[in-house]
C-alpha positions in Angstrom: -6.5 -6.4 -52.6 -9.4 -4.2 -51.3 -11.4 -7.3 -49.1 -7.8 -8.6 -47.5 -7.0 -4.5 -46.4 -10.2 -4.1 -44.9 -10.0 -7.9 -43.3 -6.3 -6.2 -42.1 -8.7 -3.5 -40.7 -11.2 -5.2 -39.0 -8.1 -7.3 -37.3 -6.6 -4.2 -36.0 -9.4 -2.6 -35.0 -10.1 -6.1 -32.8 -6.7 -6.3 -31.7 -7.2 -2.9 -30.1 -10.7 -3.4 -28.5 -9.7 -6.6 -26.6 -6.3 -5.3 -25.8 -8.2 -2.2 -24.1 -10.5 -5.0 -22.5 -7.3 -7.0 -21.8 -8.1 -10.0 -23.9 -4.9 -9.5 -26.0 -3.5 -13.2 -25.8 -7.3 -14.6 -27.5 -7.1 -12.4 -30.4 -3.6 -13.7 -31.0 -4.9 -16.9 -30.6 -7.3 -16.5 -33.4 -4.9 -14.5 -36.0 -2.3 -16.8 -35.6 -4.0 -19.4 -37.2 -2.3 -19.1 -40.5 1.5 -17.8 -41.3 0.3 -14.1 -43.1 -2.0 -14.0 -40.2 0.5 -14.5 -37.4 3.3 -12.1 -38.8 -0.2 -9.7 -38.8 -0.1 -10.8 -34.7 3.5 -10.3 -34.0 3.1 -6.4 -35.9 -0.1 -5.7 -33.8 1.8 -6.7 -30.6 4.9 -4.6 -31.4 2.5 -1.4 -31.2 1.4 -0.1 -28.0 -2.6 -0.3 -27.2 -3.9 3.2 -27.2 -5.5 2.4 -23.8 -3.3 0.5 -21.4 -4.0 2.6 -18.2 -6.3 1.1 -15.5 -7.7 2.5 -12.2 -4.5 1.7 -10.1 -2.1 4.2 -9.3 0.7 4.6 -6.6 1.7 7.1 -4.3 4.1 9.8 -5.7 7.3 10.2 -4.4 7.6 13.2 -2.9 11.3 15.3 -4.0 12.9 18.4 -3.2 13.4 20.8 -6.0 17.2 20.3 -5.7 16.7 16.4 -6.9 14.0 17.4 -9.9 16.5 17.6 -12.5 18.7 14.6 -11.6 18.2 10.7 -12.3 17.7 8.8 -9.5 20.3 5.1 -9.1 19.0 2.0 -8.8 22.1 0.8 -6.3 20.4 -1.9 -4.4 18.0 -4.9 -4.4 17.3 -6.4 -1.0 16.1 -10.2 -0.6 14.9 -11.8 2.0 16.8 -15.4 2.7 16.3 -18.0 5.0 20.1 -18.5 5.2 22.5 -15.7 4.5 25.6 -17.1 4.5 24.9 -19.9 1.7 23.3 -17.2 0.1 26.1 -14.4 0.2 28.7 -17.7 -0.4 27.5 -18.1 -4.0 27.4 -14.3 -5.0 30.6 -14.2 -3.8 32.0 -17.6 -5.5 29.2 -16.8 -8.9 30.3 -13.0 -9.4 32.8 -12.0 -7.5 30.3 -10.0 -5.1 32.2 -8.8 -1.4 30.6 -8.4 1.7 30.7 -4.5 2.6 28.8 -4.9 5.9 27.0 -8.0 7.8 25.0 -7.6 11.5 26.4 -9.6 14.1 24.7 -13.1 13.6 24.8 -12.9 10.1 21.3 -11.6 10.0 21.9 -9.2 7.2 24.7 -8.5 4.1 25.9 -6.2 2.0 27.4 -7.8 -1.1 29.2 -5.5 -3.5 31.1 -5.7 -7.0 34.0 -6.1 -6.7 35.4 -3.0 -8.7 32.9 -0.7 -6.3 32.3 1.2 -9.4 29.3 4.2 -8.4 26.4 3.4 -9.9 27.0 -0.8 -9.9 24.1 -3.1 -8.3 24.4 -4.0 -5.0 22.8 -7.1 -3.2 21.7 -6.9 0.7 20.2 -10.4 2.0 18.1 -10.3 4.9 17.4 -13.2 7.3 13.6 -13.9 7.6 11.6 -17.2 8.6 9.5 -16.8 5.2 12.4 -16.0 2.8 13.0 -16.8 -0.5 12.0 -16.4 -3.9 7.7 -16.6 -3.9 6.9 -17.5 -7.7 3.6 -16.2 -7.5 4.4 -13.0 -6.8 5.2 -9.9 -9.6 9.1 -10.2 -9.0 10.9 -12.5 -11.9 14.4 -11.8 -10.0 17.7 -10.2 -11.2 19.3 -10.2 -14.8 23.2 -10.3 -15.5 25.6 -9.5 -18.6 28.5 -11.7 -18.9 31.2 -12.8 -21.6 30.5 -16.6 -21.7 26.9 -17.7 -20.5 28.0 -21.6 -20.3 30.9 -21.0 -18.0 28.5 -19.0 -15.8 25.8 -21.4 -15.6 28.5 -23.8 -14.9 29.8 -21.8 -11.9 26.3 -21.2 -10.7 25.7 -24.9 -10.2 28.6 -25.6 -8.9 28.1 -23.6 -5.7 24.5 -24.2 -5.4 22.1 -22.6 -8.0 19.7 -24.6 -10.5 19.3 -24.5 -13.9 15.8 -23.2 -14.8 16.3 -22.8 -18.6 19.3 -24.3 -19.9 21.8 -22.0 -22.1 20.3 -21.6 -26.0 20.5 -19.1 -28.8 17.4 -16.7 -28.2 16.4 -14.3 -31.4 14.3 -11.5 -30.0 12.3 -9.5 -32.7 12.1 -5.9 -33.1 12.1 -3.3 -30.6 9.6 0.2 -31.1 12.0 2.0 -29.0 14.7 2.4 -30.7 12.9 2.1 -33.5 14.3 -0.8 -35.4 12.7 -2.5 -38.7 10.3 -4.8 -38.5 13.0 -7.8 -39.8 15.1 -6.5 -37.3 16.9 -9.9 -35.2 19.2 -9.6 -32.1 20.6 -13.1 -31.1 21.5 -13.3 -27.7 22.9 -16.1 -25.7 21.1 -16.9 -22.4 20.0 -18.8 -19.9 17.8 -19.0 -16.6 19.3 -20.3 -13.2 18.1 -19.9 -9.8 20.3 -19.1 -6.6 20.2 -21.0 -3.4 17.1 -19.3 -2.1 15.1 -20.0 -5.8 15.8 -16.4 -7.0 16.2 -16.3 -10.9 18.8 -14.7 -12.2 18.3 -14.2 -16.0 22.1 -14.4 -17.6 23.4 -13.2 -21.1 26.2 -12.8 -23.3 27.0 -9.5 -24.2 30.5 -9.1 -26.1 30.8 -5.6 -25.9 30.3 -5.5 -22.0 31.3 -9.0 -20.9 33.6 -9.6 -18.4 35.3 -12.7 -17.1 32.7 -12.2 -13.9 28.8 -11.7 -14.7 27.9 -8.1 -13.8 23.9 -7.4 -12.0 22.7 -5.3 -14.3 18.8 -5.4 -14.2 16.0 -5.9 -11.9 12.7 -8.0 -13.6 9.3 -6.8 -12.7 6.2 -8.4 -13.4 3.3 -5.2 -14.3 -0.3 -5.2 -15.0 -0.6 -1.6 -16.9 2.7 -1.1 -18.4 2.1 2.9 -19.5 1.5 3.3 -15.9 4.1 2.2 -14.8 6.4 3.1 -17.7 5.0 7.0 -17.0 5.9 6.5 -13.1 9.5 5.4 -13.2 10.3 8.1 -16.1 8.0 11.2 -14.1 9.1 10.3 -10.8 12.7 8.9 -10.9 14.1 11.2 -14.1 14.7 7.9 -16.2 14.2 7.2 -19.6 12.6 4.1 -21.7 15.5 2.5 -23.3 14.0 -0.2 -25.0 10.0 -1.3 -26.1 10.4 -4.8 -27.0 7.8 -7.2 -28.3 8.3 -10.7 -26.8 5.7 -12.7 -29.5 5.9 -14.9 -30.8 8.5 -16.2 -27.7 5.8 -15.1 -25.2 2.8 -13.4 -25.2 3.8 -10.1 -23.2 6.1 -7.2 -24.3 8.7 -5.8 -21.9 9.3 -1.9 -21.2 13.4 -1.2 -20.2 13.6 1.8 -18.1 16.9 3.5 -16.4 19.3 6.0 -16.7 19.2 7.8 -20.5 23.2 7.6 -20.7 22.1 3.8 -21.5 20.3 4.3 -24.5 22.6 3.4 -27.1 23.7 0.2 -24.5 20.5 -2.0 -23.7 19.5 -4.8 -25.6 16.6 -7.4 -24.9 18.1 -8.5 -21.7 19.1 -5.7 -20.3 22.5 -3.0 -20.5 25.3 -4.6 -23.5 27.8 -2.1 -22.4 31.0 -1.9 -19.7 28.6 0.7 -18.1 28.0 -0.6 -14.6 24.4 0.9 -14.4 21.8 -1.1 -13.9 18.2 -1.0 -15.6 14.8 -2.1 -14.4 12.9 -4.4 -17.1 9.2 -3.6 -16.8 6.9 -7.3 -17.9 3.3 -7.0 -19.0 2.0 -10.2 -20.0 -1.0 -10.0 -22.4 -4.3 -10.7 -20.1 -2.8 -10.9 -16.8 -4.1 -9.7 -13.5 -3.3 -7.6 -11.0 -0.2 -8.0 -9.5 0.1 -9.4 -6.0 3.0 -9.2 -3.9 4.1 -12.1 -1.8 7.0 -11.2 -0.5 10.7 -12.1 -0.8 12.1 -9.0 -2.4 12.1 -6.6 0.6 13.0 -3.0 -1.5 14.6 -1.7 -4.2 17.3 1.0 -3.1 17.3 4.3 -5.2 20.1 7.0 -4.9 18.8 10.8 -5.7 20.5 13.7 -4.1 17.9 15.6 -1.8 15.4 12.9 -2.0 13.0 11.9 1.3 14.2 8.6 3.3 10.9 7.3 3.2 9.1 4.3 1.7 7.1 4.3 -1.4 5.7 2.0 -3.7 5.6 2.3 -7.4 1.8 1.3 -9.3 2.5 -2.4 -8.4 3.5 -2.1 -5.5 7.0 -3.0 -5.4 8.4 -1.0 -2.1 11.1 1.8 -3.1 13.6 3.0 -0.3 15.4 6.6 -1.6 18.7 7.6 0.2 
């Protein structure tokens, strides 16, 4: 009828306003209250606010002309521990990982896949007297693909992890990017565990590129003005959004997949699906956060880029970027 499209109006219209004004997760609060209402919520949240950029903005990376037309690699994550070997033990025992290099005194260690395919995800651990995983800060940890989430978990706690969110059937909604219909459901296997120093690491079935170990194949990332930093890691680093997925009604955030563009037709909700050992970073905005702090615990992400500076950056929320 003519009163319920221009009540459909109004909504939008109010949507937008307090997203702008970052008040996103009280107007879904309100439309929610019914069931027409709260599919009219989850279809608001699955578009992009026309305003999502704030005052904040990093420093640019600064590139040679040789490295402007090639993607950058995201090839390592280093954590800060307060015990390496335990650490390094259960990425070796959990997937497989192999220690390329280690400092005498087991201060620091390289962990690689075991394959030591090109572009796979590798782990360096550094000792530090305030290591660990800090759960206030922006990072959410590491994600991994595997054929058989259960056994994983298993395997995990077995050689010292934790179960943060047992094993279930998870049916995300639609993504914008790709463009999928609005009744749109991938089911995906998962669960949440921690390693020995509380990192999470985010694991899920993917059939297609499942192995009998779990692969790293995506870095988490907590965000307070996802364009921005959606527009940073695709300007400065050559990469591409893979995926634009609307968490509601799970959670009240959405979550931007960037990474190399030879992915996109391989990248599901949790991260690459395919044998491809690339790995993505998973952008978070949660609706009405704040700013994102830092507290430490993840020391740098590692990016590869032929003719690139050695120095260190930051991206928008301050995440520290090392390019070799």
């Amino acid at each position: 009828s003519t009163s319920r499209q221009a009540s459909i109006a109004s909504l939008t219209f109010l949507f937008e306003f307090f997203a702008e004004a970052r008040g996103s997760l009280f107007i879904l609060s309100l439309i929610s209250i019914d069931c027409q209402m709260f599919l009219l919520a989850v279809a608001l949240a699955h578009a992009p606010p026309r305003m999502a950029m704030h005052s904040a903005r990093a420093h640019p990376l600064v590139l040679s002309a040789a490295a402007a037309d090639t993607e950058a690699v995201l090839f390592r994550v280093t954590h800060t521990v307060l015990d390496v070997a335990s650490a390094a033990s259960f990425y070796e025992a959990c997937f497989g990982l192999s220690m390329a290099e280690s400092t005498v005194g087991g201060g620091a260690a390289i962990l690689t896949e075991p394959l030591n395919r090109a572009r796979a995800l590798q782990l360096e651990l550094v000792l530090d007297a305030c290591g660990g995983f800090q759960a206030g800060g922006g990072y959410q940890g590491l994600s991994a693909r595997c054929g058989d989430v259960d056994a994983a978990v298993r395997k995990a706690c077995a050689h010292g992890g934790a179960i943060l969110r047992a094993a279930e059937l998870v049916r995300h909604g639609a993504s914008k990017v790709p463009d999928e219909a609005e009744a749109t459901v991938t089911a995906v296997r998962q669960a949440l565990v921690a390693d020995p120093s509380g990192y999470p690491i985010l694991m899920y079935e993917a059939v297609e590129g499942g192995g009998e170990l779990p692969l790293l194949s995506a870095v988490r990332l907590n965000v307070y003005e996802w364009k921005a930093s959606q527009d940073w890691y695709e300007s400065n680093l050559g990469w591409s959004t893979l995926r634009w997925q609307s968490n509601v009604p799970l959670d009240p955030s959405i979550t931007v997949t960037v990474g190399p563009r030879d992915l996109e037709a391989h990248v599901g909700p949790c991260g690459p699906t395919s044998g491809e050992s690339a790995a993505v970073v998973q952008l978070r905005y949660e609706y009405g956060c704040d700013k994102t702090v830092q507290q430490g615990g993840l020391q740098s992400l590692a990016l590869s880029r032929s003719g690139a500076s050695m120095d260190m950056h930051v991206d928008p929320d301050g995440y520290p970027l090392t390019l070799a």
